[in-house]
mmCIF file of the N, C-alpha and C atoms, coordinates in Angstrom:
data_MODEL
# 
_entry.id   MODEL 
# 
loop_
_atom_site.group_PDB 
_atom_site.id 
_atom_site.type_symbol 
_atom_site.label_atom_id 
_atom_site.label_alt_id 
_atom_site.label_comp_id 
_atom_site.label_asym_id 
_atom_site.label_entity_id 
_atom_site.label_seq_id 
_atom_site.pdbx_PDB_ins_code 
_atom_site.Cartn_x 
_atom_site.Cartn_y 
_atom_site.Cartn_z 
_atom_site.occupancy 
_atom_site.B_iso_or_equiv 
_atom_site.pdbx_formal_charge 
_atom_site.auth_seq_id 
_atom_site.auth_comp_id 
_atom_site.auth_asym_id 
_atom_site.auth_atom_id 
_atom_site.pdbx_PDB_model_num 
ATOM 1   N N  . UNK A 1 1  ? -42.857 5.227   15.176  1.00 0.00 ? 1  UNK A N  1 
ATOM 2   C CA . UNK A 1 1  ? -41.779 6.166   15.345  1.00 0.00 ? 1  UNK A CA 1 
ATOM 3   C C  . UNK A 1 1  ? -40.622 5.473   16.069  1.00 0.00 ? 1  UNK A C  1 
ATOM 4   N N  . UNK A 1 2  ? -39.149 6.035   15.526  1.00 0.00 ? 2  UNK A N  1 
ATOM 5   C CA . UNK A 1 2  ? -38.022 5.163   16.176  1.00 0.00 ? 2  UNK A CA 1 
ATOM 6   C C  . UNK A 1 2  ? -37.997 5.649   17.931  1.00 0.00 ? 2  UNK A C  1 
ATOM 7   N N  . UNK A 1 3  ? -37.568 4.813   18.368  1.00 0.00 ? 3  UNK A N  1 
ATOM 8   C CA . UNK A 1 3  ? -37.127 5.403   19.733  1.00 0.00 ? 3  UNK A CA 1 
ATOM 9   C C  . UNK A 1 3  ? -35.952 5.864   19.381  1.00 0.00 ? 3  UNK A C  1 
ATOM 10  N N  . UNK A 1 4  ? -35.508 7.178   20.449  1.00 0.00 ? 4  UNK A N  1 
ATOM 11  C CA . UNK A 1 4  ? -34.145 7.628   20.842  1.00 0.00 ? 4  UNK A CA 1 
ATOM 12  C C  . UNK A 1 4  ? -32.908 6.995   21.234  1.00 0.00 ? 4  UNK A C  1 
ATOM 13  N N  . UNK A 1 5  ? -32.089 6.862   20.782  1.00 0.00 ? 5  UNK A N  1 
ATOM 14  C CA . UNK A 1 5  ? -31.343 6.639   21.430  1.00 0.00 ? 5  UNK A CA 1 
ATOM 15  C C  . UNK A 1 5  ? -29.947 6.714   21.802  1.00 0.00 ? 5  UNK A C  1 
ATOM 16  N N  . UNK A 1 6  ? -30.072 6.186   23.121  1.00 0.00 ? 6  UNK A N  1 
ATOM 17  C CA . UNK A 1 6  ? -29.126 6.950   24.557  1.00 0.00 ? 6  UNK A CA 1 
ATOM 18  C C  . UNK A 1 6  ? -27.542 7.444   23.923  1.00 0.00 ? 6  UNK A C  1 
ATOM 19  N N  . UNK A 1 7  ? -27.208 8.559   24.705  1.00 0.00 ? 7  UNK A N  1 
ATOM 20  C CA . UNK A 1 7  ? -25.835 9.636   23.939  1.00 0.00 ? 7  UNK A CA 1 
ATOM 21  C C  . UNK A 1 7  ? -24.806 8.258   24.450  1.00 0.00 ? 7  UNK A C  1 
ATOM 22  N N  . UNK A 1 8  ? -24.866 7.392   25.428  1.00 0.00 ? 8  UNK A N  1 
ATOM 23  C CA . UNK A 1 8  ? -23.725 6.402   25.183  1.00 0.00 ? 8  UNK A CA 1 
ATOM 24  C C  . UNK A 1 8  ? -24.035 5.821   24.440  1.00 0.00 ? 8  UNK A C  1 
ATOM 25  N N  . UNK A 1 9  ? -24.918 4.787   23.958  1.00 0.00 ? 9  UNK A N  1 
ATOM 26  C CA . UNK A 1 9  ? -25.087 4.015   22.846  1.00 0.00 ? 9  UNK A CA 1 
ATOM 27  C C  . UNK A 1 9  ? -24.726 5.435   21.074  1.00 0.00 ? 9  UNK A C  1 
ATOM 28  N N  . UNK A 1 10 ? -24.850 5.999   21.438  1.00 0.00 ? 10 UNK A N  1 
ATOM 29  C CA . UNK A 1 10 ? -24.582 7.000   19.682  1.00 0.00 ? 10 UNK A CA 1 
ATOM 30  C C  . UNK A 1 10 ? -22.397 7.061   20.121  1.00 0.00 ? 10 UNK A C  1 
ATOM 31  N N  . UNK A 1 11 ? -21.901 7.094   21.272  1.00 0.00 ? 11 UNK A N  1 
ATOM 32  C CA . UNK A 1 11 ? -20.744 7.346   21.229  1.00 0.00 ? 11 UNK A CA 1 
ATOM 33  C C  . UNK A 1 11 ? -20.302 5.980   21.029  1.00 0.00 ? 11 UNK A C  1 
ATOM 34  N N  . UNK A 1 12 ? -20.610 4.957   21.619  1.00 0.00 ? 12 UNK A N  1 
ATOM 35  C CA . UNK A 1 12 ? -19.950 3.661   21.416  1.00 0.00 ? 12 UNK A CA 1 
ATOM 36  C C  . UNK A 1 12 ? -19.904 3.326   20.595  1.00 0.00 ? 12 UNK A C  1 
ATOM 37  N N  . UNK A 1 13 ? -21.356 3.443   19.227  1.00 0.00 ? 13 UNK A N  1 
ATOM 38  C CA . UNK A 1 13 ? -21.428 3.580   18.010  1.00 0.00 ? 13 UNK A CA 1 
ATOM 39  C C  . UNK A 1 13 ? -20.082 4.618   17.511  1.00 0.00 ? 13 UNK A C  1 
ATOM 40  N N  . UNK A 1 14 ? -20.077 5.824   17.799  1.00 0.00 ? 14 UNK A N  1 
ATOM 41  C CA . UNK A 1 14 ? -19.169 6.008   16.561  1.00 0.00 ? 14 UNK A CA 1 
ATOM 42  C C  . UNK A 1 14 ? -17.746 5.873   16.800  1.00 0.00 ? 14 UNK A C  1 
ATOM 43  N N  . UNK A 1 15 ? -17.319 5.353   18.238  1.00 0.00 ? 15 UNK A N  1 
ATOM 44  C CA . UNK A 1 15 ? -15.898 4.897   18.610  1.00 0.00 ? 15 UNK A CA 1 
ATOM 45  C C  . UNK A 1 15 ? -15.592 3.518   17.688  1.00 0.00 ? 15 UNK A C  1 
ATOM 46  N N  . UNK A 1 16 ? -16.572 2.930   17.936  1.00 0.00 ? 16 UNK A N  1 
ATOM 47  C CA . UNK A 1 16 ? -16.607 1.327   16.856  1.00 0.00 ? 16 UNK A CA 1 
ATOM 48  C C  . UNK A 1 16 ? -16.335 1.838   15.358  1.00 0.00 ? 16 UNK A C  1 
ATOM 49  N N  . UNK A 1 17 ? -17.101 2.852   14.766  1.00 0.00 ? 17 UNK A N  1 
ATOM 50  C CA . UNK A 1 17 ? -17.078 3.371   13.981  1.00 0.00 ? 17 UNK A CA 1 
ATOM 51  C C  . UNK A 1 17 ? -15.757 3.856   13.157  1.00 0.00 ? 17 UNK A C  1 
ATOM 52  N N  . UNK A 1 18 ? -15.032 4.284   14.533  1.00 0.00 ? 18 UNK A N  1 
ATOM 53  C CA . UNK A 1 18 ? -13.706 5.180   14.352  1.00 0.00 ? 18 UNK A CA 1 
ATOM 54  C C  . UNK A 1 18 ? -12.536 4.189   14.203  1.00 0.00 ? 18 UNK A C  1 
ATOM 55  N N  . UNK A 1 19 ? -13.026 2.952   15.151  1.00 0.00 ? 19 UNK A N  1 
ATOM 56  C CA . UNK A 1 19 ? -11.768 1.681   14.898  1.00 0.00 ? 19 UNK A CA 1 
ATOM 57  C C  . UNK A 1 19 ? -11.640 1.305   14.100  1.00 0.00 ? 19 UNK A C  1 
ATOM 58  N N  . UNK A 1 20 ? -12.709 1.046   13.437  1.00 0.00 ? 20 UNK A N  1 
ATOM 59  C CA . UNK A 1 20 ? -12.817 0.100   12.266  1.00 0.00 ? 20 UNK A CA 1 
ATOM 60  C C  . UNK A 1 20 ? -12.463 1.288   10.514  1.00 0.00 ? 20 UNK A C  1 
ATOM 61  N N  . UNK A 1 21 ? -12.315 2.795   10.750  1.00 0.00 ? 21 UNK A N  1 
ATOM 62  C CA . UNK A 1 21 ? -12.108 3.283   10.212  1.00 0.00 ? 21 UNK A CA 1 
ATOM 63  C C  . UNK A 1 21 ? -10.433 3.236   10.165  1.00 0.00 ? 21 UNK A C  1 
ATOM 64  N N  . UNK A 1 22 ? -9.827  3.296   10.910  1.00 0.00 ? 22 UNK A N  1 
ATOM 65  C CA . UNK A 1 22 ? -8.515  3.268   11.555  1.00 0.00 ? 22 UNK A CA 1 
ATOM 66  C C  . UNK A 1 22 ? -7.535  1.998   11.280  1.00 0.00 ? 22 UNK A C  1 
ATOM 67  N N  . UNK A 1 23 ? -8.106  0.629   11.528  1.00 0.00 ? 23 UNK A N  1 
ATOM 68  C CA . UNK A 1 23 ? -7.671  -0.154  10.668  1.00 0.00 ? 23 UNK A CA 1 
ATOM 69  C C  . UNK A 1 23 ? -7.615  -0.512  9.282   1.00 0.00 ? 23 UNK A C  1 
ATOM 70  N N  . UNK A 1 24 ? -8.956  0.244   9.216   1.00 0.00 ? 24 UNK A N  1 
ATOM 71  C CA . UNK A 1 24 ? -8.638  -0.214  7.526   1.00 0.00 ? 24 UNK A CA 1 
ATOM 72  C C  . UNK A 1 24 ? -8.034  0.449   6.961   1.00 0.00 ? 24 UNK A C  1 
ATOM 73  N N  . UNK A 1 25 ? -7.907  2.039   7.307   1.00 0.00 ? 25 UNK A N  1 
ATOM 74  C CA . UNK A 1 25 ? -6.691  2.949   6.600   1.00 0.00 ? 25 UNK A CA 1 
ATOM 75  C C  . UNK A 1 25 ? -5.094  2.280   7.342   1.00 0.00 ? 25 UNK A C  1 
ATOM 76  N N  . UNK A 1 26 ? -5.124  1.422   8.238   1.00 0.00 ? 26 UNK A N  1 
ATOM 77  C CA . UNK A 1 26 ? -3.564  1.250   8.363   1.00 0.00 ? 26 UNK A CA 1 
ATOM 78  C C  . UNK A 1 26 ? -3.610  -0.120  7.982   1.00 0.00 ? 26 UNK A C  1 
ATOM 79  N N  . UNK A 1 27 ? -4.365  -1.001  7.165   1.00 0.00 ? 27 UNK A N  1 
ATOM 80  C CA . UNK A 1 27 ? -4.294  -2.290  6.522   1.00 0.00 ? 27 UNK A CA 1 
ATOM 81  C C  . UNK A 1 27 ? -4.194  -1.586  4.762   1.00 0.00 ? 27 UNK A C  1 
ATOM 82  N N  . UNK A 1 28 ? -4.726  -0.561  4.876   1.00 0.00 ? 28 UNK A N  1 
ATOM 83  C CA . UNK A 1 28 ? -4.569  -0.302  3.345   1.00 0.00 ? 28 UNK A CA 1 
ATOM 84  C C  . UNK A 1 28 ? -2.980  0.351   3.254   1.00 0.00 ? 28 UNK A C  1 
ATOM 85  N N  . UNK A 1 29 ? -3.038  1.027   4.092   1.00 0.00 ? 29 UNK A N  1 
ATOM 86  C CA . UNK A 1 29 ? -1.431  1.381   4.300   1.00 0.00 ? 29 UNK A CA 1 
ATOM 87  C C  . UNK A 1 29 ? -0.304  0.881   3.825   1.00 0.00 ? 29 UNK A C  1 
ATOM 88  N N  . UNK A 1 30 ? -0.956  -0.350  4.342   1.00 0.00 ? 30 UNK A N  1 
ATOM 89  C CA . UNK A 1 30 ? 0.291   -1.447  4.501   1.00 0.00 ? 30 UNK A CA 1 
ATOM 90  C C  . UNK A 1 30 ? 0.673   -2.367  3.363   1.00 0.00 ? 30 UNK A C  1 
ATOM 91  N N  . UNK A 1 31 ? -0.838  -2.385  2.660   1.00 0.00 ? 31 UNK A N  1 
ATOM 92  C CA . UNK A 1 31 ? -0.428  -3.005  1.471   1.00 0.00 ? 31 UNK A CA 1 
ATOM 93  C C  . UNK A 1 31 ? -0.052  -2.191  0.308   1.00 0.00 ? 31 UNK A C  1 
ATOM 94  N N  . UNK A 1 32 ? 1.270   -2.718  0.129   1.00 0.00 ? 32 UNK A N  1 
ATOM 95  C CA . UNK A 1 32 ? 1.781   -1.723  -1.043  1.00 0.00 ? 32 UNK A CA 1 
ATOM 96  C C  . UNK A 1 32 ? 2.113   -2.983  -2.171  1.00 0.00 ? 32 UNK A C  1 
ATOM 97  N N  . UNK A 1 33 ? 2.264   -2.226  -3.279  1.00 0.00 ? 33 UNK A N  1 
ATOM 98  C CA . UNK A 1 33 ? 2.964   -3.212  -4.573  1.00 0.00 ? 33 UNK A CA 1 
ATOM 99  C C  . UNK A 1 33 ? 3.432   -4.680  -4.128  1.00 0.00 ? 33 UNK A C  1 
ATOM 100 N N  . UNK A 1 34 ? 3.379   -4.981  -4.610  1.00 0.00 ? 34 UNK A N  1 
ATOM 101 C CA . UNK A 1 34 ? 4.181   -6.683  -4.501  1.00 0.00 ? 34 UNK A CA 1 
ATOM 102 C C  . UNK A 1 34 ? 6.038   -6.436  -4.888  1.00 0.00 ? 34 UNK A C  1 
ATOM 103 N N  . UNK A 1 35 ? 6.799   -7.425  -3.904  1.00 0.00 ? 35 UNK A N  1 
ATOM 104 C CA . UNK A 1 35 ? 8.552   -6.613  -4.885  1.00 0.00 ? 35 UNK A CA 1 
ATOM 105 C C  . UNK A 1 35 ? 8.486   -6.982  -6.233  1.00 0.00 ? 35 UNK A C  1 
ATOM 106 N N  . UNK A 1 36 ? 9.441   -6.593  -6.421  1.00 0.00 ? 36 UNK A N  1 
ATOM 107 C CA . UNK A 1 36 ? 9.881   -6.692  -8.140  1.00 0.00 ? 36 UNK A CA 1 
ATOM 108 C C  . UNK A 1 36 ? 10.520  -7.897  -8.480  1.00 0.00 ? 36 UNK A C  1 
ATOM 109 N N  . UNK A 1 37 ? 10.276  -8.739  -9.104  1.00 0.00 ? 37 UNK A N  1 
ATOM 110 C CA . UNK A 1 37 ? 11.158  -10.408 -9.437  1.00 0.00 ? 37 UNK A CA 1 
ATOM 111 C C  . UNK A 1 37 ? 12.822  -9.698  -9.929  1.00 0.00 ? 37 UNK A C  1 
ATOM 112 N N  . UNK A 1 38 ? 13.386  -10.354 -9.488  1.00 0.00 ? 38 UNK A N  1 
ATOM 113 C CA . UNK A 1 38 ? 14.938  -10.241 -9.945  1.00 0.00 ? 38 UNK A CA 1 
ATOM 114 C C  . UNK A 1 38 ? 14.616  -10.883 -11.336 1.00 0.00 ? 38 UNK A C  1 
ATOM 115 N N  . UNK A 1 39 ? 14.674  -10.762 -12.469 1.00 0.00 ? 39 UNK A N  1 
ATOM 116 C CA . UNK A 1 39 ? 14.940  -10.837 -13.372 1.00 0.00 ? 39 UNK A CA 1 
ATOM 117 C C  . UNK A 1 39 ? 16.600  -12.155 -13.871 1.00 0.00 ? 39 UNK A C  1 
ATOM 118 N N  . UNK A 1 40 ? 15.802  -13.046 -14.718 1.00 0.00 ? 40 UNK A N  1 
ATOM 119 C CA . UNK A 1 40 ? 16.866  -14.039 -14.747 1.00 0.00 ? 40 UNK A CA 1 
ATOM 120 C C  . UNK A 1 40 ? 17.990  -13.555 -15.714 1.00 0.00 ? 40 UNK A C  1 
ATOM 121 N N  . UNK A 1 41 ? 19.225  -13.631 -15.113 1.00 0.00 ? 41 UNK A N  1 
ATOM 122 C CA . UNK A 1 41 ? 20.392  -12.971 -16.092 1.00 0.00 ? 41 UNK A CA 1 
ATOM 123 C C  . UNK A 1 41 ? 20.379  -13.534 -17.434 1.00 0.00 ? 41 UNK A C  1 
ATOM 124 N N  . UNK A 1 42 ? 19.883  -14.634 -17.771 1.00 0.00 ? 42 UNK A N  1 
ATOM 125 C CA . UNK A 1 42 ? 20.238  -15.202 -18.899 1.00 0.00 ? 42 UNK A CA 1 
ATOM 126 C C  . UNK A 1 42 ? 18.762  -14.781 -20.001 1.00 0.00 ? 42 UNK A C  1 
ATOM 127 N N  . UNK A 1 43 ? 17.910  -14.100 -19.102 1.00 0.00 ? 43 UNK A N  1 
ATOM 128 C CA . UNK A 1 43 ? 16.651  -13.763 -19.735 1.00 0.00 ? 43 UNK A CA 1 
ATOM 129 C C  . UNK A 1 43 ? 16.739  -11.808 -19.896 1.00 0.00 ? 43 UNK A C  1 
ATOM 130 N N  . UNK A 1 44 ? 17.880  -11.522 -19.541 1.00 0.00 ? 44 UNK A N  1 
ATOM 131 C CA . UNK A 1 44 ? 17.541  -9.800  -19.505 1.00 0.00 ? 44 UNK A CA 1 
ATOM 132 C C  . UNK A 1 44 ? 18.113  -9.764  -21.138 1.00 0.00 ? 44 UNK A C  1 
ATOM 133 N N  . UNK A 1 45 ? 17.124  -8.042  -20.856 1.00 0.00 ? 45 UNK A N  1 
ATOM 134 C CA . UNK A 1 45 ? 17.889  -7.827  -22.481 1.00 0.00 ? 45 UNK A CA 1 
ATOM 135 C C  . UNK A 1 45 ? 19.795  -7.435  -22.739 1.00 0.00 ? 45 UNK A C  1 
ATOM 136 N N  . UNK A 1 46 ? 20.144  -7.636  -23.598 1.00 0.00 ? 46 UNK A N  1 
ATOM 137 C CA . UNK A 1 46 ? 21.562  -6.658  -23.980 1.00 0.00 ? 46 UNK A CA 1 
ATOM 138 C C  . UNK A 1 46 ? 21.371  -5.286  -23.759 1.00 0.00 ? 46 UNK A C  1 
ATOM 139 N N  . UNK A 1 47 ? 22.624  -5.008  -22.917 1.00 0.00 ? 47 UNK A N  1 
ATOM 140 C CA . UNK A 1 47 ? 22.554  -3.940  -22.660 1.00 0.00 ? 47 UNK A CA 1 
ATOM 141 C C  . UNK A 1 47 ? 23.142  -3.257  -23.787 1.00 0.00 ? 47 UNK A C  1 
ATOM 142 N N  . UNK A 1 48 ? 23.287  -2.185  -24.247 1.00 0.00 ? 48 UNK A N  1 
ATOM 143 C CA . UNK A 1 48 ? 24.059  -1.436  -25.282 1.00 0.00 ? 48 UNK A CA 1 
ATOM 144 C C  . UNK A 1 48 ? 25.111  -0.653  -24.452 1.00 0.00 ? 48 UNK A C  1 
ATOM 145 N N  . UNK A 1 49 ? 26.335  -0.545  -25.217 1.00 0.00 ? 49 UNK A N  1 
ATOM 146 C CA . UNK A 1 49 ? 26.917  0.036   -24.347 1.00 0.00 ? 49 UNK A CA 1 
ATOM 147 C C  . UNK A 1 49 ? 28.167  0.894   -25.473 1.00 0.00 ? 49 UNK A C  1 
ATOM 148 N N  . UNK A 1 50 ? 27.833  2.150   -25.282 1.00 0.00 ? 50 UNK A N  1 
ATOM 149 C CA . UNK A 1 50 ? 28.880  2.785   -26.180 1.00 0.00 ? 50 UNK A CA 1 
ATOM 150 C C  . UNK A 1 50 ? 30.007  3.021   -25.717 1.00 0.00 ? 50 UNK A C  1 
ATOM 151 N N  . UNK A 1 51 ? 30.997  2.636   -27.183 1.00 0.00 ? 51 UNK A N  1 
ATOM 152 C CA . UNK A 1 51 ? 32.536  2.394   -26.600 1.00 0.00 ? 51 UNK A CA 1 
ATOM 153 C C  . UNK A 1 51 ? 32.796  3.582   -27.275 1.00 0.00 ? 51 UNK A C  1 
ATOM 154 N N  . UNK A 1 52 ? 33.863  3.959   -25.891 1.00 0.00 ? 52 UNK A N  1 
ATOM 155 C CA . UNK A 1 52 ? 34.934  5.710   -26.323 1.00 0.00 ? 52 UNK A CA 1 
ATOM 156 C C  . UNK A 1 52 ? 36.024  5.168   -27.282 1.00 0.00 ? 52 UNK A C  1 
ATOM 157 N N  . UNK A 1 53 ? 36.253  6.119   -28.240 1.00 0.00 ? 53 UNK A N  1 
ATOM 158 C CA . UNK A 1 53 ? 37.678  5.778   -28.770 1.00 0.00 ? 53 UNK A CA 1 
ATOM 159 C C  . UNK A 1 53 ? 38.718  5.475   -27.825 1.00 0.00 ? 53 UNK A C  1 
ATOM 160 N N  . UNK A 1 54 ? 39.777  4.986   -28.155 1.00 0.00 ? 54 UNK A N  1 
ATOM 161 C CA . UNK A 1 54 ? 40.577  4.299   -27.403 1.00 0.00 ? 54 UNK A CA 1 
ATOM 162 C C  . UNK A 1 54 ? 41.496  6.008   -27.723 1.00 0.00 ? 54 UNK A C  1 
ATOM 163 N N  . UNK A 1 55 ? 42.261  6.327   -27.078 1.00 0.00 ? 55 UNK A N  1 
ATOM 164 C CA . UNK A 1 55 ? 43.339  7.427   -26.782 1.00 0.00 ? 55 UNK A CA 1 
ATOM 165 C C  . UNK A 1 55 ? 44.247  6.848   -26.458 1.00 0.00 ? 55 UNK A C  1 
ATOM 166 N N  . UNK A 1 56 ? 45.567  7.405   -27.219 1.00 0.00 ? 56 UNK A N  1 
ATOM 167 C CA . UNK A 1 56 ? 46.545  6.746   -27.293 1.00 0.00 ? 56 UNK A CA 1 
ATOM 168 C C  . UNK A 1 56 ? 48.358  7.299   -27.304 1.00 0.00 ? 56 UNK A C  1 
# 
């Protein structure tokens, strides 16, 4: 049969418990998407661009 054990050893347990819960939700936090590459001008597509009649 296990032994008991002591209400500080079960709190220190779940304070450890609670840190390590705590960082990893603010390390997951933190990692978000990677940025976006600027895109090389000479590699983007054509833009289309509709021309208004000229008014005159």
């Amino acid at each position: 049969m296990q032994e008991r054990t002591s209400t500080a050893e079960r709190y220190t347990r779940g304070f450890a418990a609670a840190v390590a819960a705590v960082a990893t939700l603010i390390l997951a936090a933190n990692a978000g998407p990677a940025p976006a590459e600027v895109p090389d001008p000479a590699q983007r597509p054509a833009q289309h661009v509709i021309s208004q009649p000229e008014r005159g």
